[in-house]
C-alpha positions in Angstrom: -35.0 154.4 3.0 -38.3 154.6 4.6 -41.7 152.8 3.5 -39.6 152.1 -0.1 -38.8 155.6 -0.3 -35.5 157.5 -0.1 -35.7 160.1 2.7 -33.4 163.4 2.2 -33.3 166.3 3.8 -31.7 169.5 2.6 -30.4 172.8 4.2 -31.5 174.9 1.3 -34.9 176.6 1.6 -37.9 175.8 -0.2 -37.8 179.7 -2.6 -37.2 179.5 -6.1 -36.3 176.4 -6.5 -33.5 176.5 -4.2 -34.2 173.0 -2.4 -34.9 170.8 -5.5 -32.0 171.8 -6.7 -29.5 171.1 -3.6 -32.1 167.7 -3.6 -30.8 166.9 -7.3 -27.2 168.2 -6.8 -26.9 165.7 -3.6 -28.2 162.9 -5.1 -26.3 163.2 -8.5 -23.2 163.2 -6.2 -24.4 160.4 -4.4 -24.8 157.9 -7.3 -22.0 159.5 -9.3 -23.9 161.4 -12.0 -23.8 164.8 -13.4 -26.3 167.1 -11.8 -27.8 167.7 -14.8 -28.8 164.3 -15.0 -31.3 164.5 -12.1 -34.7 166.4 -12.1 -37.9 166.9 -10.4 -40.4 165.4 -12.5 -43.3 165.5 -9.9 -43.7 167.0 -6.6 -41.6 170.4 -7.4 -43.4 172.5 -4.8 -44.1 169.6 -2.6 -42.4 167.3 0.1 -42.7 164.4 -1.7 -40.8 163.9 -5.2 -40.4 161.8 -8.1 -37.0 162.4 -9.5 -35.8 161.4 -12.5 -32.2 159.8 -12.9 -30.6 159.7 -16.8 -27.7 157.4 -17.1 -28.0 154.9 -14.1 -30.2 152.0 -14.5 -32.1 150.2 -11.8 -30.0 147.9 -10.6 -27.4 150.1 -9.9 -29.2 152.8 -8.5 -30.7 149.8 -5.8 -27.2 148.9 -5.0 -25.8 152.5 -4.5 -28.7 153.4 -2.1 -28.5 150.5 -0.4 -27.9 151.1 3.5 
């Protein structure tokens, strides 16, 4: 976490989508949720992204990220 942001890097490279997706596949493993449950919904060809998470409330998804 940096600045109240989560930092993560990926090895995939930025074509065709390839490194939002490996960004939503690692964080659905990460909080314990299906990867289709994670999307871009802002920032897609950017380095800064608003992702959205279905099926994990607030709370949770603090606690889970929590260093």
């Amino acid at each position: 976490m940096r600045d109240g942001a989560l930092v993560v890097r990926v090895q995939a490279p930025p074509i065709d989508g390839r490194a939002n997706d490996a960004l939503c596949r690692l964080v659905a493993k990460h909080v314990g949720l299906a990867p289709s449950k994670v999307a871009v919904r802002r920032g897609a060809g950017a380095r800064d992204k608003l992702l959205e998470l279905r099926g994990i409330d607030g709370a949770t998804l603090r606690r889970v990220l929590r260093p």
